[in-house]
C-alpha positions as CSV (number, residue, x, y, z in Angstrom):
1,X,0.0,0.0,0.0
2,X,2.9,2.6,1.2
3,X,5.0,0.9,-1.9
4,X,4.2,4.2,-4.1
5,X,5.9,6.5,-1.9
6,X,9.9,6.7,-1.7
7,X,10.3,7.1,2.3
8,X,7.3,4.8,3.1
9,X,4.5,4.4,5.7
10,X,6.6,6.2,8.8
11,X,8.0,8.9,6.6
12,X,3.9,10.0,6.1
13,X,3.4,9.5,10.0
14,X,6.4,10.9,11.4
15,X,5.6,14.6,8.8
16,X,3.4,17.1,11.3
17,X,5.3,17.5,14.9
18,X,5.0,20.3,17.4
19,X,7.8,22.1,18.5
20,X,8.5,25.3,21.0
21,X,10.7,27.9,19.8
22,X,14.1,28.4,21.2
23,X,15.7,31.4,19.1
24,X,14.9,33.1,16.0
25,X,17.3,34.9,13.5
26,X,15.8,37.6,11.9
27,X,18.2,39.1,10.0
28,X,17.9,37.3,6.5
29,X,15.8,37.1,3.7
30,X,13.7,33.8,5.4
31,X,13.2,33.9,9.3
32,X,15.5,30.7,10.6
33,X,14.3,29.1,13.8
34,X,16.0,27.0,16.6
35,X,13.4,24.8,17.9
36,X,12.9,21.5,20.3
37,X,10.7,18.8,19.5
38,X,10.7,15.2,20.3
39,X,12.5,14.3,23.8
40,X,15.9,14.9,22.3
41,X,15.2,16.7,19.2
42,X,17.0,19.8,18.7
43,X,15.9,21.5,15.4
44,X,18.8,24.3,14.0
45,X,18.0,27.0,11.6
46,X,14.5,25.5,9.6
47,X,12.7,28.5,7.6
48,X,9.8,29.5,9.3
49,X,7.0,29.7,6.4
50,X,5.1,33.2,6.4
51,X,2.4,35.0,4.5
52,X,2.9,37.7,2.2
53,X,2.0,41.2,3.6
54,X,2.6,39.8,7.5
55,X,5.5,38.8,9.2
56,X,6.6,38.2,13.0
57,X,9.2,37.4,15.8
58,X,7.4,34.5,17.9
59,X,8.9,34.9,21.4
60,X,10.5,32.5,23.0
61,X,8.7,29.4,24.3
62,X,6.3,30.1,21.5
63,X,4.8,27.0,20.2
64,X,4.2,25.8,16.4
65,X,4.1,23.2,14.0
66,X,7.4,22.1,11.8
67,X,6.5,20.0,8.7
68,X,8.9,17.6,7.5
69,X,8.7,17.1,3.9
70,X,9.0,12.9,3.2
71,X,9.5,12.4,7.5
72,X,13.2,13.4,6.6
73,X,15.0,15.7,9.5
74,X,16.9,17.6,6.4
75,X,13.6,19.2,5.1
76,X,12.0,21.1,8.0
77,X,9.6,24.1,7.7
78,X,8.1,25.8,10.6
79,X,4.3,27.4,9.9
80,X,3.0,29.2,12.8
81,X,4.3,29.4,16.5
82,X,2.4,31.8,19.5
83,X,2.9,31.9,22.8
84,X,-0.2,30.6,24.7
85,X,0.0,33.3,27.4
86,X,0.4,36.2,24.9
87,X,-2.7,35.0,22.4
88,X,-5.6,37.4,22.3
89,X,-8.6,35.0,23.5
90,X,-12.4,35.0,22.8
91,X,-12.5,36.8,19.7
92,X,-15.9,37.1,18.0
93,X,-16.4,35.6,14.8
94,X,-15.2,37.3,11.8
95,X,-12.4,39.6,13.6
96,X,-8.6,39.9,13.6
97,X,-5.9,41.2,15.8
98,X,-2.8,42.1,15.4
99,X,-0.6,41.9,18.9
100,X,2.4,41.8,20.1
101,X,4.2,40.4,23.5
102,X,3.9,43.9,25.0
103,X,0.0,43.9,24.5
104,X,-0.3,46.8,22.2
105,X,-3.0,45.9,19.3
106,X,-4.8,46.8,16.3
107,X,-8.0,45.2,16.5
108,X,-10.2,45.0,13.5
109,X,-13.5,44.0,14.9
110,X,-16.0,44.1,11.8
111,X,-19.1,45.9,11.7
112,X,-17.6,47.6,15.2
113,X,-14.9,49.2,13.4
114,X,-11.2,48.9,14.1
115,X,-9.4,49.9,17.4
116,X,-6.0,50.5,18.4
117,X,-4.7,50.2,22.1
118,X,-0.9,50.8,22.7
119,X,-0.1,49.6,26.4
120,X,3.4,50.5,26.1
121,X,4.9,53.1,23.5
122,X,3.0,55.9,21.3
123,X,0.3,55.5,18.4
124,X,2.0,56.5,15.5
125,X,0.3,57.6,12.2
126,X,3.1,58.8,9.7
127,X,1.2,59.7,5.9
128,X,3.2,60.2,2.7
129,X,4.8,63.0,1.3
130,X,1.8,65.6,0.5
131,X,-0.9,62.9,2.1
132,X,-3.5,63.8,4.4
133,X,-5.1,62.2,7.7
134,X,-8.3,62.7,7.8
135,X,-10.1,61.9,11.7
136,X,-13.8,60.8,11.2
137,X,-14.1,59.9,7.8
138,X,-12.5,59.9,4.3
139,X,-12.3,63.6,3.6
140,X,-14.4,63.2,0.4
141,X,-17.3,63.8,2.8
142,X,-18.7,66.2,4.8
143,X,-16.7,69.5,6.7
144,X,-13.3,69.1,7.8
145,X,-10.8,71.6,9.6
146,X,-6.9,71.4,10.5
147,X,-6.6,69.4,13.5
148,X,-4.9,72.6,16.1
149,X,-2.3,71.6,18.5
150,X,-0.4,73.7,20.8
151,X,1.9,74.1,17.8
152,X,-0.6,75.6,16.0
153,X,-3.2,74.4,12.9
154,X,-1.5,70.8,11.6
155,X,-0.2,70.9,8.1
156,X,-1.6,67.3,7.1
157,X,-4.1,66.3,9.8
158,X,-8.3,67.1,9.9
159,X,-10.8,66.6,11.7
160,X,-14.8,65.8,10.7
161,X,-16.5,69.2,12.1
């Protein structure tokens, strides 16, 4: 039954193992992970697989999935890995959230809107060369004025009036 494939019946089993995450390097073109596995499996720089548009730096103890292509040790990818105490939990249907370890997060929350909450650090909008920010809409509707700060007016930021 197994005959048709080259590394037979355990190389299918033995594919899909979870792993915690012992160091990341960062610094490349892929993401390279150090990882444990089985009892005395020590996993050295396997490319952690990630989407276009998103990428991440799992912290430590983060957990995941490593997929070894034909069972064989030499062809290790890592999808996923989260640490279960940093996971934002109990998320309606439908949303998304971006977090980090710090618990800042952009929470897109569907017909509620999106939020952002930054625990530690500053909110940060930075627009284009010549681009506006527009509070409280698009600026294609309604009445907007320069956003005044103790500066004076804003060059690039309004406010819905």
């Amino acid at each position: 039954m197994w005959l048709w494939f080259p590394e037979g019946q355990e190389g299918v089993v033995a594919q899909l193992r979870r792993g915690t995450l012992v160091k990341t390097d960062d610094r490349g073109s892929q993401q390279l992970l150090d990882v444990t596995g089985l009892k005395s499996e020590d996993l050295k720089e396997i490319v952690r697989v990630q989407p276009h548009g998103f990428t991440s730096h799992a912290p430590q103890k983060s957990e995941g999935v490593f997929l070894s292509l034909g069972g064989r040790s030499d062809r290790i990818l890592a999808l996923g890995f989260e640490h279960k105490d940093k996971r934002i939990r109990n998320l309606p249907e439908g949303a998304a959230v971006l977090y980090d370890d710090k618990g800042n997060v952009v929470y897109v929350k569907g017909s509620d809107g999106i939020a952002v909450h930054a625990k530690e650090g500053k909110v940060t909008v930075k627009p284009g060369d010549g681009q506006n920010v527009f509070l409280g809409g698009d600026g294609a509707d309604g009445t907007y004025a320069r956003v005044v700060t103790e500066s004076g007016p804003s060059i690039n930021v309004y406010a819905k009036v």
